[in-house]
TORPA-4810 file (N, C-alpha, C, O; in nm, 3 decimals):
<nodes>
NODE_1_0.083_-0.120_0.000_0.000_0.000_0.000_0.087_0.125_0.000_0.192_0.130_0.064_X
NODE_2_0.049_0.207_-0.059_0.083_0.343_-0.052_0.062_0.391_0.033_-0.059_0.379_0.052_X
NODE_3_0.141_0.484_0.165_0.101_0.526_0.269_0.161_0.639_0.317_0.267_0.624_0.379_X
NODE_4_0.102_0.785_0.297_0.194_0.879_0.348_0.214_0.920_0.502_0.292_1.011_0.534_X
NODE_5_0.145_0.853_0.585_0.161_0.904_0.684_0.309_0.891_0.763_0.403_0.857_0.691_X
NODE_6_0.329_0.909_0.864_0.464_0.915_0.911_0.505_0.767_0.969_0.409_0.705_1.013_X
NODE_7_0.614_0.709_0.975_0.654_0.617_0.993_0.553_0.480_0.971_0.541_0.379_1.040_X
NODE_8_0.489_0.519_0.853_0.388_0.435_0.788_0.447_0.333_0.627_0.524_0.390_0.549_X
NODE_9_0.406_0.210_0.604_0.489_0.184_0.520_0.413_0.187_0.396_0.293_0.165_0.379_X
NODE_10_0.524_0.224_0.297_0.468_0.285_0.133_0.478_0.174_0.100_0.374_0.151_0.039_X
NODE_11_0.556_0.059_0.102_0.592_-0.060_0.010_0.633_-0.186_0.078_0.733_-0.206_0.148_X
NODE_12_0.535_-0.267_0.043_0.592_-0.419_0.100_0.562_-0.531_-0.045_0.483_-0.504_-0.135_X
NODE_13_0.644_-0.653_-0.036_0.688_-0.745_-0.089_0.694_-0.901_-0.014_0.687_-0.901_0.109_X
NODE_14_0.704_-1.017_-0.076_0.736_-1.080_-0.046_0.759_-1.199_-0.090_0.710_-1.183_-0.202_X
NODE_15_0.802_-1.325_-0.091_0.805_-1.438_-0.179_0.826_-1.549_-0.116_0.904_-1.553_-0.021_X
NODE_16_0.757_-1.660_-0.160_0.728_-1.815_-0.058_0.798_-1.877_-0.133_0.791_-1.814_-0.239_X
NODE_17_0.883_-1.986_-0.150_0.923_-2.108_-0.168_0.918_-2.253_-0.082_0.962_-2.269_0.032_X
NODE_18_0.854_-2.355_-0.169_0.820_-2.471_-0.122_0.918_-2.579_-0.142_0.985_-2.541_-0.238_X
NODE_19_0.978_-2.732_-0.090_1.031_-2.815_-0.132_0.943_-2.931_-0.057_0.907_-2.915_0.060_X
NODE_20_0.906_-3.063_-0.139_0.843_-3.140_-0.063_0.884_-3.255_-0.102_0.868_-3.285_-0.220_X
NODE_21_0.948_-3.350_-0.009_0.992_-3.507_-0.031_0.895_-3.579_0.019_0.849_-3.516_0.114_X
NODE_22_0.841_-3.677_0.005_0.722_-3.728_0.054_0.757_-3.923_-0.022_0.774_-3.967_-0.136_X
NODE_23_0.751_-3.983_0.112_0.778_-4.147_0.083_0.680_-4.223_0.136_0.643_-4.198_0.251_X
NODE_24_0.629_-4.317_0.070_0.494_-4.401_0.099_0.597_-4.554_0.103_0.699_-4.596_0.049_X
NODE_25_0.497_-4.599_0.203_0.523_-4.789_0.206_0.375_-4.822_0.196_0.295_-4.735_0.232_X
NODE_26_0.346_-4.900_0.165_0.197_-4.933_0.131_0.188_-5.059_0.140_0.290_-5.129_0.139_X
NODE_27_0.036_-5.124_0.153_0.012_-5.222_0.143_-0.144_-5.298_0.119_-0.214_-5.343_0.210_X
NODE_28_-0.182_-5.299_-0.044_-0.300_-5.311_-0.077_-0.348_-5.405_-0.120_-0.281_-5.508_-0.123_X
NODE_29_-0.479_-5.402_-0.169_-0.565_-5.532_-0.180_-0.680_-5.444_-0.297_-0.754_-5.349_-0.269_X
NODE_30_-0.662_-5.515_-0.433_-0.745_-5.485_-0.524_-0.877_-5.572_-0.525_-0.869_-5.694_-0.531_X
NODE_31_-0.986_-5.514_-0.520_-1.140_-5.559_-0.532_-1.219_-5.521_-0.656_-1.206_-5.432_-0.740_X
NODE_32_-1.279_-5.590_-0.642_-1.375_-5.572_-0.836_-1.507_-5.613_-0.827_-1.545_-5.729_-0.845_X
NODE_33_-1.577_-5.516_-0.798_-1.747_-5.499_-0.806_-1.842_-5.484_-0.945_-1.904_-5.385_-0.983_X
NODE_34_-1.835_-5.589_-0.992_-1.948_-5.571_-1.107_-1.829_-5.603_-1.212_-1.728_-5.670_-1.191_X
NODE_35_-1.871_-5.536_-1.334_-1.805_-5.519_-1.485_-1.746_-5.406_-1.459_-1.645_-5.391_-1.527_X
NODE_36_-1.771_-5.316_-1.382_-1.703_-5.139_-1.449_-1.690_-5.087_-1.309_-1.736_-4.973_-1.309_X
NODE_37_-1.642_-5.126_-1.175_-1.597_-5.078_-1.042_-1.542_-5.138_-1.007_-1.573_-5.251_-0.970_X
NODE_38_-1.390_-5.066_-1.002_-1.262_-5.163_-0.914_-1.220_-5.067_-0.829_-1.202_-4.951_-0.864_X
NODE_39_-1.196_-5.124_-0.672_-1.130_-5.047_-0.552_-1.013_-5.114_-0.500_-1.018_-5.225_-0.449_X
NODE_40_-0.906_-5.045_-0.513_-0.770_-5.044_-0.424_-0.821_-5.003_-0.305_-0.887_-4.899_-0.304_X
NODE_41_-0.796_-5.081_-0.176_-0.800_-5.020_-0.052_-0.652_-5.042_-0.018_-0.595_-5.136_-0.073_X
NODE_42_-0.578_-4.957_0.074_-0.480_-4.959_0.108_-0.420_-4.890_0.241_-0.476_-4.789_0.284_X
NODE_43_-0.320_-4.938_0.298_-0.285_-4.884_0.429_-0.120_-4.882_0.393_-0.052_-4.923_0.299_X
NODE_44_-0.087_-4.791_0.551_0.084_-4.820_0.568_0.145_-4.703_0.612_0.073_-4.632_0.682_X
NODE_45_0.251_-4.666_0.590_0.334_-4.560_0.625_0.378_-4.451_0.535_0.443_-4.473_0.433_X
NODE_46_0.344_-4.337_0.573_0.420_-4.216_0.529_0.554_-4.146_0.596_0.565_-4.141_0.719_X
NODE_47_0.661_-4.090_0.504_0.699_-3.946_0.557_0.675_-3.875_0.497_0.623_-3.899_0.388_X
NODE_48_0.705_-3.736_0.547_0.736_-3.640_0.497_0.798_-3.556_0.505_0.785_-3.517_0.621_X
NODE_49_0.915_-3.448_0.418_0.984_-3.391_0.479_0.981_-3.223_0.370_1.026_-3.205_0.257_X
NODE_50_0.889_-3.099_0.487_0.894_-2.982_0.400_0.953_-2.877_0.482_0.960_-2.857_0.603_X
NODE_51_1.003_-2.803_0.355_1.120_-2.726_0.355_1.021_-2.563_0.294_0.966_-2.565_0.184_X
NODE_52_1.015_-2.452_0.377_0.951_-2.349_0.333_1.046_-2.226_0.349_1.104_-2.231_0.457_X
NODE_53_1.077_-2.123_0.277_1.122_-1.989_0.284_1.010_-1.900_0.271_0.915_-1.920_0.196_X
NODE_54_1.023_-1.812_0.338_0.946_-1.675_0.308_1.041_-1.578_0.345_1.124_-1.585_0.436_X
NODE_55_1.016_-1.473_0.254_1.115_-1.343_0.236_1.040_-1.230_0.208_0.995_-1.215_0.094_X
NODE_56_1.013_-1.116_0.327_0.959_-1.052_0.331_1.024_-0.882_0.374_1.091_-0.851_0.472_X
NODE_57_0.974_-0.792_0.257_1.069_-0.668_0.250_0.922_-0.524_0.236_0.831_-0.498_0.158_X
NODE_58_0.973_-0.474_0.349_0.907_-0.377_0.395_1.010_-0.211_0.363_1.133_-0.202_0.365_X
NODE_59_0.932_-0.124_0.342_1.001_0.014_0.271_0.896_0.095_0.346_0.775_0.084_0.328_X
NODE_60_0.959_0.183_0.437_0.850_0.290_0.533_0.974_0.402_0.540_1.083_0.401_0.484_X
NODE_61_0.902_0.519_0.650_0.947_0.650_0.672_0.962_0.661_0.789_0.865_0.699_0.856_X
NODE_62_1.090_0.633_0.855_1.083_0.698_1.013_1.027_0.799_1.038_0.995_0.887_0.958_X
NODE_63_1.003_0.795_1.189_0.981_0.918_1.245_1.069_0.976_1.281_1.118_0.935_1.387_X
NODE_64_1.134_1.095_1.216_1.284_1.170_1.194_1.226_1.290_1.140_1.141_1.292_1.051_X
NODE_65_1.274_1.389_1.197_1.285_1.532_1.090_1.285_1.538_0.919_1.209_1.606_0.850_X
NODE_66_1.369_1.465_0.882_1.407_1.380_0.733_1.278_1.323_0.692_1.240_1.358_0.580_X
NODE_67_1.183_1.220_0.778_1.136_1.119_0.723_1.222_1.012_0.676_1.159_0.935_0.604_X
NODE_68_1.335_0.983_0.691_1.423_0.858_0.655_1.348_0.810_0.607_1.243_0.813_0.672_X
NODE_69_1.338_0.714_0.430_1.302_0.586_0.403_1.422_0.519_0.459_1.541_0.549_0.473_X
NODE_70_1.344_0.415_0.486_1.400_0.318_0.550_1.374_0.177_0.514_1.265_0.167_0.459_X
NODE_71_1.443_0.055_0.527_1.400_-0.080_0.504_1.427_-0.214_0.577_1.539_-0.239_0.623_X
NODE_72_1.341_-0.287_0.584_1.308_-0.399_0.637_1.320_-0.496_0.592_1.242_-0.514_0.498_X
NODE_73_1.436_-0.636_0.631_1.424_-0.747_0.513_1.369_-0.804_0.679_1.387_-0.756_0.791_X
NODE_74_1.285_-0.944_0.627_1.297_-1.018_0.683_1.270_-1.165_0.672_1.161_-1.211_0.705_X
NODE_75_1.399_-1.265_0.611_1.368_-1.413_0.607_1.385_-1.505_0.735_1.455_-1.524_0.835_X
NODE_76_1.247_-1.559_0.644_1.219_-1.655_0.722_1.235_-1.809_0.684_1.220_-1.802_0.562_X
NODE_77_1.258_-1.952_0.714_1.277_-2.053_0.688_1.185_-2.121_0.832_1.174_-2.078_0.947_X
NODE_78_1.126_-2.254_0.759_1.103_-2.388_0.817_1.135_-2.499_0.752_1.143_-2.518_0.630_X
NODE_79_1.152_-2.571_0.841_1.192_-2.695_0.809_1.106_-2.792_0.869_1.068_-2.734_0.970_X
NODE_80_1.041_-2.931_0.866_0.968_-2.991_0.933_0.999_-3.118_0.880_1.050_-3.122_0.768_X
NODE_81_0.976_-3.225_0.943_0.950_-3.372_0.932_0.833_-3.444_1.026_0.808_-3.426_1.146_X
NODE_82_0.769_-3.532_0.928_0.676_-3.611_0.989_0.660_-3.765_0.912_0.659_-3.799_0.794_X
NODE_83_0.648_-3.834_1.031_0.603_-3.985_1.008_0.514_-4.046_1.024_0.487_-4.009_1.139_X
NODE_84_0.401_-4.155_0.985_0.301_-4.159_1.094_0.237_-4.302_0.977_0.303_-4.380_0.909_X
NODE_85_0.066_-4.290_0.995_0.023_-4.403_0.926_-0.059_-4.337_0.824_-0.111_-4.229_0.852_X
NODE_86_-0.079_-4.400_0.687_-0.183_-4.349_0.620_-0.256_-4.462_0.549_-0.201_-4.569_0.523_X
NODE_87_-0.414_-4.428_0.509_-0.483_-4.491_0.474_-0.584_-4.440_0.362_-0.629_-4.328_0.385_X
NODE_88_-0.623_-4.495_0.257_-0.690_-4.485_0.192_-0.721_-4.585_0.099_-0.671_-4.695_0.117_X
NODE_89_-0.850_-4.551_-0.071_-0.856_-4.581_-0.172_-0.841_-4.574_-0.300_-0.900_-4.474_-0.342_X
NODE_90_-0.793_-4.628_-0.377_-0.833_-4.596_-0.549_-0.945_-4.645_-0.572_-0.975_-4.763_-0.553_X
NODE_91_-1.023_-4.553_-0.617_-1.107_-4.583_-0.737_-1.131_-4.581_-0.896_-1.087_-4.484_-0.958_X
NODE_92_-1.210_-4.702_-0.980_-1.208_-4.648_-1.106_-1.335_-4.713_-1.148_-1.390_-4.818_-1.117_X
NODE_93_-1.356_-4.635_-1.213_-1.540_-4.670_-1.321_-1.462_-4.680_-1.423_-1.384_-4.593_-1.461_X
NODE_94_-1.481_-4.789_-1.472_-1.455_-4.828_-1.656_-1.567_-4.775_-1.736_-1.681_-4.805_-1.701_X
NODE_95_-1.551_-4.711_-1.824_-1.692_-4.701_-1.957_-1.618_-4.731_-2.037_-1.608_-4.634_-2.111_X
NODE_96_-1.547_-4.822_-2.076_-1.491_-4.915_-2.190_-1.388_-4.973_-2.173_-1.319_-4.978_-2.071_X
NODE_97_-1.368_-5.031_-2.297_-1.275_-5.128_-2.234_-1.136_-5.098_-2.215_-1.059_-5.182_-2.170_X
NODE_98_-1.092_-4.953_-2.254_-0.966_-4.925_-2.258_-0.984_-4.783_-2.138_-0.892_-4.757_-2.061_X
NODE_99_-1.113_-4.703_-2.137_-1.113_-4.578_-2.031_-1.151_-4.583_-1.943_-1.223_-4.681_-1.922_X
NODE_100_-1.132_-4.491_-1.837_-1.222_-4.517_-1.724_-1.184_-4.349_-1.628_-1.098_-4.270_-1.666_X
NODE_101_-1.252_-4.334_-1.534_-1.274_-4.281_-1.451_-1.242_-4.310_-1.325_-1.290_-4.414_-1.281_X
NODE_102_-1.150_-4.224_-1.231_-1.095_-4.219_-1.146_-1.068_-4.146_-1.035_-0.998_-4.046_-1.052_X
NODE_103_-1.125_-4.184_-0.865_-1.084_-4.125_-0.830_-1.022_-4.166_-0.692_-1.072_-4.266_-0.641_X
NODE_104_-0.902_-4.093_-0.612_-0.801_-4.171_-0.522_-0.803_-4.086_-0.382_-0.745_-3.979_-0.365_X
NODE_105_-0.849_-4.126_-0.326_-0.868_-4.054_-0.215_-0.750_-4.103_-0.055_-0.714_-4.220_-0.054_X
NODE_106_-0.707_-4.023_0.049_-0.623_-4.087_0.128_-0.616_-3.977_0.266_-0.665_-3.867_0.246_X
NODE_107_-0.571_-3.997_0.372_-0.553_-3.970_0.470_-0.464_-3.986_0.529_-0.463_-4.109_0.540_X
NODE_108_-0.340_-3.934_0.603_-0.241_-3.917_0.707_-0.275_-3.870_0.831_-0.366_-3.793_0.860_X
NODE_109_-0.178_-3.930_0.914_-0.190_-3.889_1.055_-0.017_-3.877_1.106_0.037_-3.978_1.152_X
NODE_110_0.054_-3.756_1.095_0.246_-3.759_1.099_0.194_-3.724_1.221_0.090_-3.674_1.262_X
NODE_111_0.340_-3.783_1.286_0.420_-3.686_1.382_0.498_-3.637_1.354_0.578_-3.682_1.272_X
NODE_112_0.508_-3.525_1.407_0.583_-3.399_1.330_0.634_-3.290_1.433_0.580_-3.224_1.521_X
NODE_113_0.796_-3.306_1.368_0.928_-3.217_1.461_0.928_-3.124_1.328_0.954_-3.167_1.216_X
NODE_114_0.894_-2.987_1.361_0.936_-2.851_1.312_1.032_-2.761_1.386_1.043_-2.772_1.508_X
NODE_115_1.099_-2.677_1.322_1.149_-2.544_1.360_1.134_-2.449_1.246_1.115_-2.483_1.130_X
NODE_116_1.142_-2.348_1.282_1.130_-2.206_1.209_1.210_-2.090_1.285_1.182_-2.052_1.399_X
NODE_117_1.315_-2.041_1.205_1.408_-1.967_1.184_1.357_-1.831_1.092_1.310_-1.836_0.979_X
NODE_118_1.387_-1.672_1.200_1.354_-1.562_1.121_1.427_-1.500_1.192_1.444_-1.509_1.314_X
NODE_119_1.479_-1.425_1.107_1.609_-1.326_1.080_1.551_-1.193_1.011_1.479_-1.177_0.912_X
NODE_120_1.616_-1.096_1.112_1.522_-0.919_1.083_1.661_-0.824_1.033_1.773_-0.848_1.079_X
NODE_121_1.641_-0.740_0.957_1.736_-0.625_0.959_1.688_-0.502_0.873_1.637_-0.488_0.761_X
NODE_122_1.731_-0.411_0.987_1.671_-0.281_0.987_1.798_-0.165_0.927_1.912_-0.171_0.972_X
NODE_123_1.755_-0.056_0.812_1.865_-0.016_0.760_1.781_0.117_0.672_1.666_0.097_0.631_X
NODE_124_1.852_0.255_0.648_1.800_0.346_0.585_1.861_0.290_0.472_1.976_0.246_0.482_X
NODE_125_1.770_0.282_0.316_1.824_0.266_0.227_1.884_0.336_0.128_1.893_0.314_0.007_X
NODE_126_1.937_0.451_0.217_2.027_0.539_0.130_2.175_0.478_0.164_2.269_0.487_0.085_X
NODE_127_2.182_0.403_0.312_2.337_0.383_0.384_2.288_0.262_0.430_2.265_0.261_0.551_X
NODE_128_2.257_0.121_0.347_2.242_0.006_0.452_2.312_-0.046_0.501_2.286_-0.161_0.537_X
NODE_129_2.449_0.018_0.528_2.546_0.014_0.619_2.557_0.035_0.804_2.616_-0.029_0.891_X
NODE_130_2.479_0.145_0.807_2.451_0.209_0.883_2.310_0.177_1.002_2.212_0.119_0.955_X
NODE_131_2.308_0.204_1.100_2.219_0.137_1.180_2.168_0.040_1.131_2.069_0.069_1.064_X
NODE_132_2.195_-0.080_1.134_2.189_-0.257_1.106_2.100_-0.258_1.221_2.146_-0.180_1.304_X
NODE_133_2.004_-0.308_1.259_1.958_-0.364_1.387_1.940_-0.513_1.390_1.819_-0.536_1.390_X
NODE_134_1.999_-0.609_1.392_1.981_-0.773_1.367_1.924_-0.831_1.446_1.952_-0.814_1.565_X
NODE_135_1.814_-0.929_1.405_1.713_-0.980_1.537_1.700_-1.165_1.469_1.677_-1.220_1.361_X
NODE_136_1.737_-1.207_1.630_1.700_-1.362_1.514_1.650_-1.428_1.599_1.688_-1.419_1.716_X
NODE_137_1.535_-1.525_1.555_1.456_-1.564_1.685_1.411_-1.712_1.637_1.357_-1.708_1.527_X
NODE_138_1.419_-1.848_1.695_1.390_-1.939_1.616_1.317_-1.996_1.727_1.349_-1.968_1.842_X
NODE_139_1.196_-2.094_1.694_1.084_-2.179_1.726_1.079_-2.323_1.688_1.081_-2.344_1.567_X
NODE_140_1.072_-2.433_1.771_1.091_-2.557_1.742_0.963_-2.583_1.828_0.927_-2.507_1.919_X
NODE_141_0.888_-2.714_1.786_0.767_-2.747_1.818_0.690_-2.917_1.799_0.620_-2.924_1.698_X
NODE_142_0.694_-3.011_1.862_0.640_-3.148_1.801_0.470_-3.138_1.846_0.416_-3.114_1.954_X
NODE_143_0.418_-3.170_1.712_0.262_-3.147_1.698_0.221_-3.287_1.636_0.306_-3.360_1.587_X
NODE_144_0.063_-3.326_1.642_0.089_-3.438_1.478_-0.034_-3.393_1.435_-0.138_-3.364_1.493_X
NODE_145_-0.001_-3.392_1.329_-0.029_-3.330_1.181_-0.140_-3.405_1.123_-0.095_-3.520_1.119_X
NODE_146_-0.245_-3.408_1.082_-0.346_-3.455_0.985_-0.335_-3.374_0.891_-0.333_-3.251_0.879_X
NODE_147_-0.323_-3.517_0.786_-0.323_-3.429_0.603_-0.402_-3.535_0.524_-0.395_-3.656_0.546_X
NODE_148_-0.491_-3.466_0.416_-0.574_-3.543_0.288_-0.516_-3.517_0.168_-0.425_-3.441_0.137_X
NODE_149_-0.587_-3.599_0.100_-0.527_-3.562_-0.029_-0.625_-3.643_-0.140_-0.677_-3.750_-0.108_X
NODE_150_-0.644_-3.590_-0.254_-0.748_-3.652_-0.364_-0.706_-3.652_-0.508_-0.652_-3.552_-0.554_X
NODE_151_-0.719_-3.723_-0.557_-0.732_-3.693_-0.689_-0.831_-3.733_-0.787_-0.872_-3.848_-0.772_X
NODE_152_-0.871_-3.677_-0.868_-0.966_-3.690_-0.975_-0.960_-3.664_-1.115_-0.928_-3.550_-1.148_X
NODE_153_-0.991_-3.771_-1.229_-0.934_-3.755_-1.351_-0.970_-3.869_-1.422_-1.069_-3.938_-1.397_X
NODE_154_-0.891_-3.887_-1.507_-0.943_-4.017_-1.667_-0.833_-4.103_-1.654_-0.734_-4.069_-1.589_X
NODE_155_-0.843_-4.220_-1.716_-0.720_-4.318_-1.740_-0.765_-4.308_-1.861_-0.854_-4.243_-1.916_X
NODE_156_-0.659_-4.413_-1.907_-0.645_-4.466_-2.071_-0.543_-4.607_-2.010_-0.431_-4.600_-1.958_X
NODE_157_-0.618_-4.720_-2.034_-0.507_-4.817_-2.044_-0.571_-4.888_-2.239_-0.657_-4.874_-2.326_X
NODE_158_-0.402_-4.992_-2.190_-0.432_-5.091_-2.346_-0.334_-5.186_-2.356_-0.239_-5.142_-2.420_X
NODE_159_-0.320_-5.296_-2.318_-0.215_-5.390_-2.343_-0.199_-5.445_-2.495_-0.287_-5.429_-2.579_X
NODE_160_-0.046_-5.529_-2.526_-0.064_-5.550_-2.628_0.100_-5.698_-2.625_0.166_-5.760_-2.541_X
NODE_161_0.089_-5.686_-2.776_0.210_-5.809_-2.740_0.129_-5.936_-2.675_0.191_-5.979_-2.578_X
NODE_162_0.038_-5.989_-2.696_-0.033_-6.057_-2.658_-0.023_-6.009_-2.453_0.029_-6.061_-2.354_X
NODE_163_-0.095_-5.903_-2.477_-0.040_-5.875_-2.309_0.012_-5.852_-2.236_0.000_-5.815_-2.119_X
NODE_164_0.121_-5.884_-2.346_0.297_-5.901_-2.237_0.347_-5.758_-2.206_0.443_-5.754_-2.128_X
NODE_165_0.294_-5.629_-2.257_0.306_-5.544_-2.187_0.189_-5.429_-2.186_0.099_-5.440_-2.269_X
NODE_166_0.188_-5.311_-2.089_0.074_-5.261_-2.069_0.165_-5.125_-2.065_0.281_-5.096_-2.036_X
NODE_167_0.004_-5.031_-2.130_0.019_-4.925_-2.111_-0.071_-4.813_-2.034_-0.193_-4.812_-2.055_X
NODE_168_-0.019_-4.730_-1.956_-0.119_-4.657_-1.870_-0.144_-4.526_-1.914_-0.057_-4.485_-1.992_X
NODE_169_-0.242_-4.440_-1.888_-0.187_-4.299_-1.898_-0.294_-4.245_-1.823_-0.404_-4.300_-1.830_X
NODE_170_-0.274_-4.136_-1.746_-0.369_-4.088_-1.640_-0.321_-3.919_-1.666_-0.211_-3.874_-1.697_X
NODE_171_-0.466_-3.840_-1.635_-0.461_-3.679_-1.626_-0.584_-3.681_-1.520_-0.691_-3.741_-1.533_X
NODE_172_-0.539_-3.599_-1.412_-0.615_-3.560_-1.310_-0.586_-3.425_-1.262_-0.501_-3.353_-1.314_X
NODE_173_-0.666_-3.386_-1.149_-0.623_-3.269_-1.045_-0.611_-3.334_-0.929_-0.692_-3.401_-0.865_X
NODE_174_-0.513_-3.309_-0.914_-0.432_-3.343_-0.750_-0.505_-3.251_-0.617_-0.481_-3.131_-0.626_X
NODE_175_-0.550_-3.272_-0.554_-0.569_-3.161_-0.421_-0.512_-3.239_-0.306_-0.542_-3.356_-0.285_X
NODE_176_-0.384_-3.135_-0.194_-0.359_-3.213_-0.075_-0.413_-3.095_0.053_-0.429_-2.979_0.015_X
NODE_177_-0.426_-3.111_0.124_-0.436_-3.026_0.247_-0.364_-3.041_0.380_-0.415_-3.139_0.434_X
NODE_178_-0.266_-2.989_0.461_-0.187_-2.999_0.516_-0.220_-2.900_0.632_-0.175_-2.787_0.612_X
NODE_179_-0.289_-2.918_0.750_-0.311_-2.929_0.885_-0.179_-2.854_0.919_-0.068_-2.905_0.905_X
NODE_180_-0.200_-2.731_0.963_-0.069_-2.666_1.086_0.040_-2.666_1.052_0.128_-2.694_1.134_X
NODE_181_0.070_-2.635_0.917_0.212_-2.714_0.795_0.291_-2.557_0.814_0.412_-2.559_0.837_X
NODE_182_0.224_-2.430_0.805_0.305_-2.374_0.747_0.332_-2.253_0.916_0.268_-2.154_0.951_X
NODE_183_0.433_-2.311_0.971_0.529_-2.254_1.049_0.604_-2.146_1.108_0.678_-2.130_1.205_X
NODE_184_0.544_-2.059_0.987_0.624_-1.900_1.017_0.516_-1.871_1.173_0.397_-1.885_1.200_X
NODE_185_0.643_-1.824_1.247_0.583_-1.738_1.394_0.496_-1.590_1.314_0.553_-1.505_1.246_X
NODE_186_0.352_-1.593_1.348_0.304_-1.450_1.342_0.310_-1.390_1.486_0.312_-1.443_1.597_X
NODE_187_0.315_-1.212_1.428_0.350_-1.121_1.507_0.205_-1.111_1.585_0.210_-1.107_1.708_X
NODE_188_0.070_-1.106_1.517_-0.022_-1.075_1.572_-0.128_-1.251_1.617_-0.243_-1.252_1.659_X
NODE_189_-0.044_-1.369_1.590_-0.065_-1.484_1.671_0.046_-1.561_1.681_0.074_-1.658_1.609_X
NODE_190_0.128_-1.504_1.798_0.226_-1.550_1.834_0.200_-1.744_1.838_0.099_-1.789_1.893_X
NODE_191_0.282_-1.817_1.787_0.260_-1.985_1.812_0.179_-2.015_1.749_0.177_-2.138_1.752_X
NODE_192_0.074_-1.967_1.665_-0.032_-2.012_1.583_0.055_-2.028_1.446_0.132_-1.943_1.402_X
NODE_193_0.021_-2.190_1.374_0.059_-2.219_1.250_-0.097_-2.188_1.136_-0.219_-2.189_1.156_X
NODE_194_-0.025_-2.170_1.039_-0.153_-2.194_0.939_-0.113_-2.326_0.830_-0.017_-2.398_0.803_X
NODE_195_-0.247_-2.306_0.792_-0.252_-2.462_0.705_-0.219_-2.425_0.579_-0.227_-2.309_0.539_X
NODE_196_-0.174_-2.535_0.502_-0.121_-2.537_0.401_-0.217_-2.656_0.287_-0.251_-2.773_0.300_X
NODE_197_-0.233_-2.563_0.191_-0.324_-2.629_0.077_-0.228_-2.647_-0.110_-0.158_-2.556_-0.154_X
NODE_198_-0.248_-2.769_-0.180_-0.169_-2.729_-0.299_-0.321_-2.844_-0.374_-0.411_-2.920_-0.339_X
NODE_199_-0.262_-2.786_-0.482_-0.381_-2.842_-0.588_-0.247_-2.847_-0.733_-0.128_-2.815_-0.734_X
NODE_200_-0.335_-2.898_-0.836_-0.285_-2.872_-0.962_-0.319_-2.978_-1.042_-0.392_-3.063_-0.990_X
NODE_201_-0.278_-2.998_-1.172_-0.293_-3.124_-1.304_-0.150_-3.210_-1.250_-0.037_-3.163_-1.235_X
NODE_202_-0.195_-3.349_-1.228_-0.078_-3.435_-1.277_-0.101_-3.558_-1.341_-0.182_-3.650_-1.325_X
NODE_203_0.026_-3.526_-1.447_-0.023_-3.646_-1.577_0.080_-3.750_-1.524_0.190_-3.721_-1.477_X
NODE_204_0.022_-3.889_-1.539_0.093_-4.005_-1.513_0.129_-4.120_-1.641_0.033_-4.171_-1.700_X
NODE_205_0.234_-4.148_-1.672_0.263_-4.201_-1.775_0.320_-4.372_-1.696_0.398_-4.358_-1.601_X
NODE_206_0.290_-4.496_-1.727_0.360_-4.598_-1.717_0.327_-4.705_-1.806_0.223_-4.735_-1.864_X
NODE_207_0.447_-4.757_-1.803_0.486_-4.891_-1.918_0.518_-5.005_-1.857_0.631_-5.005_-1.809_X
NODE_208_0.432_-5.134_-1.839_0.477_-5.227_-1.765_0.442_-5.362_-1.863_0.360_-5.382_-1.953_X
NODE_209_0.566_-5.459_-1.788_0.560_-5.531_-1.909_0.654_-5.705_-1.817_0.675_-5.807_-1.883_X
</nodes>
């Protein structure tokens, strides 16, 4: 926002980065209802391990004779790991003999060791040399975590070679939701996490044979 008042800020910024490793052990049992409904049920173990930055830059006006602009960086990092059990299904409706309809639904329950690391510095940006004020304050926390996750979309299979090998191909939208994931300490709820949501298209290609 634009803001003229005095030691009010004209300009803020900021930018998130995500990294997510995520390992399944599983252990399922395929069922087949009718001609055109087949269910994977499945159980077992998850981790997970996410990695978040946020970098956040603030531009205001002391309260000075001058009005000093002045500026504010401040990054932030988490890091987290969780382990725990998860459970769910695949589903698929066939309408022929090669397509079908799909959808995969699942549930986690981690335990989960976080910390979060934020680092402040204060500087007129004519001399950011000059009055540095450095503040660093880090938060570690074991919580456990509930997360979902879905997907929905089309297959295409088709074997061939008398069988001997198969081909898959899948396009869906992914949705996960992630329970108390995202870590940064707020100023105005000190210890309160917020949740973390991702969606998107993922195409699946396999060749088995």
């Amino acid at each position: 926002p634009n803001l003229v008042d005095t030691n009010a800020v004209y300009h803020a910024s900021g930018s998130w980065r995500l990294r997510m490793n995520i390992a399944d052990l599983e252990l399922g049992r395929d069922t087949v209802y009718g001609k055109t409904l087949a269910i994977r049920y499945f159980t077992g173990l998850r981790g997970a391990w996410l990695f978040q930055d946020f970098d956040v830059l603030y531009q205001w006006h002391a309260d000075d004779i001058n009005y000093t602009p002045m500026e504010t960086k401040i990054p932030q990092k988490s890091r987290s790991f969780g382990m725990g059990f998860r459970a769910g299904a695949n589903t698929s409706w066939h309408v022929s003999q090669n397509w079908s309809v799909f959808a995969n639904m699942g549930a986690s329950l981690l335990s989960t060791r976080s910390k979060a690391l934020v680092n402040s510095q204060e500087y007129p940006i004519a001399n950011p040399n000059d009055y540095v004020i450095p503040g660093r304050t880090q938060y570690k926390r074991s919580f456990i975590q509930p997360m979902w996750e879905m997907c929905l979309g089309f297959s295409y299979d088709n074997w061939f070679e008398d069988e001997g090998y198969h081909f898959n191909f899948r396009l869906g939208w992914d949705m996960q939701y992630w329970l108390r994931s995202n870590g940064f300490n707020s100023s105005t709820a000190p210890g309160r996490s917020g949740d973390l949501s991702l969606q998107g298209i993922t195409l699946h290609l396999h060749l088995g044979f």
